[in-house]
C-alpha positions in Angstrom: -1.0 24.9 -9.6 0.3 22.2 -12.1 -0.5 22.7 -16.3 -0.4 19.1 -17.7 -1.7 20.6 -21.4 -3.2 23.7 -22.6 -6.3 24.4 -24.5 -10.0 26.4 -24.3 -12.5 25.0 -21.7 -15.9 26.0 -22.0 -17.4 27.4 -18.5 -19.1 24.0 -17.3 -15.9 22.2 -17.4 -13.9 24.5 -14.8 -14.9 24.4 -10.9 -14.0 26.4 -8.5 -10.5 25.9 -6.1 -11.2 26.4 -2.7 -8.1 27.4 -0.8 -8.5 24.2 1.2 -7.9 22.1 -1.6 -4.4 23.6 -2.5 -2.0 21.7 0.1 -4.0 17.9 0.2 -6.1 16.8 2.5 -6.4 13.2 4.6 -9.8 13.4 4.9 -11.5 14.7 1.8 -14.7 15.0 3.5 -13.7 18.5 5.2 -12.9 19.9 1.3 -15.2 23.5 1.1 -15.7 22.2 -2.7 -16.3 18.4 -3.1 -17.0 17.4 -6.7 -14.8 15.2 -9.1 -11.8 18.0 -10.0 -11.3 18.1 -6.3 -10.9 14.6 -5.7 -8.9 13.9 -8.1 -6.8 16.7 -7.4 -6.7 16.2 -3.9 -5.4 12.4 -4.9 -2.7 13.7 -7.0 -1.2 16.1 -4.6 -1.5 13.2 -1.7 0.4 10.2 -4.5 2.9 12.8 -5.1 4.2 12.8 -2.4 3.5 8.6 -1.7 0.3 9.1 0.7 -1.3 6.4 -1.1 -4.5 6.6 1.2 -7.1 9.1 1.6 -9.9 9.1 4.0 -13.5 10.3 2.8 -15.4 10.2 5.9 -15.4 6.6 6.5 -14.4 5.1 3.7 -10.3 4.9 2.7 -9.6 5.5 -1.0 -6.2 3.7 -2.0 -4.4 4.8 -5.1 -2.0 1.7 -6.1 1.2 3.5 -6.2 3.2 0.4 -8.6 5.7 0.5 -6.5 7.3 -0.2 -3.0 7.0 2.3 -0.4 9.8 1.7 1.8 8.3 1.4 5.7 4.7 1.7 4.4 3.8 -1.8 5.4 6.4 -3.1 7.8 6.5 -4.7 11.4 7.0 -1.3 12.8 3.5 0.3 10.8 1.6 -2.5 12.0 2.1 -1.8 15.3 2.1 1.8 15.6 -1.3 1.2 13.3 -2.3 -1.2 16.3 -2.1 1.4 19.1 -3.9 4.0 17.7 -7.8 4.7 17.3 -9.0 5.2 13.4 -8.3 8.9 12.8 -5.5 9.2 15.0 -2.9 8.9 12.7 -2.8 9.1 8.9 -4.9 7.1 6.7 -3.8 3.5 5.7 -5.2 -0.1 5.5 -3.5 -0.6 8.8 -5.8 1.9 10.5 -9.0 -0.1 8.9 -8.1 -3.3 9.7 -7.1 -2.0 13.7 -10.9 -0.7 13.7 -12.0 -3.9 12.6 -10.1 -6.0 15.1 -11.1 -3.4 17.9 -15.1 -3.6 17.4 -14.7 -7.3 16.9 -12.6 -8.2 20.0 -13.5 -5.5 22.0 -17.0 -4.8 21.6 -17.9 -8.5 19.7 -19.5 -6.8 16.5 -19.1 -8.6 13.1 -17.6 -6.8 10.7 -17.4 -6.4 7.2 -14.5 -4.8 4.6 -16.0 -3.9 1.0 -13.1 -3.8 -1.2 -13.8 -2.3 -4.8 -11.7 -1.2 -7.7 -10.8 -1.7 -10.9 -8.4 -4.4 -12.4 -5.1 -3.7 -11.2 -5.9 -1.2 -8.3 -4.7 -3.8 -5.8 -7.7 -5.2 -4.3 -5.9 -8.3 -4.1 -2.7 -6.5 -2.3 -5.0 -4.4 -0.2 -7.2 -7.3 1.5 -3.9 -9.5 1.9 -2.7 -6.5 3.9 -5.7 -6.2 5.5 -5.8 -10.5 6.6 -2.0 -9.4 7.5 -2.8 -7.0 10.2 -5.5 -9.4 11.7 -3.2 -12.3 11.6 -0.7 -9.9 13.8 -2.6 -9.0 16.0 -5.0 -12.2 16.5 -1.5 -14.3 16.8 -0.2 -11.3 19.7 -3.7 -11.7 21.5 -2.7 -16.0 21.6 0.5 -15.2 22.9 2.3 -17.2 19.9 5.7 -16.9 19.5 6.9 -14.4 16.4 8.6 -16.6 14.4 5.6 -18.5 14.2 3.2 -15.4 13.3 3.6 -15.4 9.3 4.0 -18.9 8.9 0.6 -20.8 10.4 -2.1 -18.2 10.3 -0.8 -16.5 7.1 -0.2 -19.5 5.3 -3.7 -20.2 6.0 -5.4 -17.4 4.8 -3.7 -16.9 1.9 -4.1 -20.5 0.5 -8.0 -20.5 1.2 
């Protein structure tokens, strides 16, 4: 358990610690005791040690870390990310953005990404990662040459 200051707290500001909650979760929906300390906690434990994302259920919470994470985001993530089901491996944009480009290819329903945060959270970083990943994989599906991949589509994108 970490101290980060001392001081009294009155009763309604401590909750309880289930012992799920010690180690970190992926998927904060399977915490015993889900209110705001344990999120947050949860969160903590999981950027410490540079798990940026956390699932709740279906929705990925992404915790800008303000730094690079060396292989977090590289050729070889997208396409482990890409042969995987959502859930399979750990949480990460990658793993959205595979689910989106499965229902929409393989079962031809639209899909939508909501994207929230505050300034500076990377919502920006996060749905260029996310157009990334779709570029892939849209460019593998058309057989184009890699070389080609990040120049045409992305160029695209990222312009509009």
């Amino acid at each position: 358990v970490m101290c980060l200051q001392q001081g009294e707290l009155s009763r309604d500001k401590v909750f309880p610690m289930h012992p799920t909650s010690i180690n970190g979760v992926e998927d904060m929906s399977t915490l015993a005791e889900l209110h705001e300390a344990a999120i947050m906690y949860n969160l903590y434990l999981r950027y410490q040690k540079d798990c940026i994302y956390t699932n709740i259920g279906s929705i990925l919470a992404a915790v800008n870390p303000y730094k690079q994470i060396p292989g977090l985001y590289d050729p070889a993530a997208v396409d482990l990310y890409s042969r995987h089901h959502l859930g399979e491996l750990p949480p990460h944009i990658f793993a959205v953005a595979n689910e989106c480009y499965r229902c929409l290819w393989k079962r031809h329903d639209s899909q939508c990404v909501l994207i929230s945060g505050e300034s500076g959270a990377g919502k920006t970083e996060s749905t260029k990662l996310l157009l990334q990943f779709l570029s892939v994989m849209s460019q593998k599906s058309a057989g184009t040459a890699p070389s080609e991949r990040s120049t045409r589509v992305e160029q695209a994108i990222i312009q509009s």
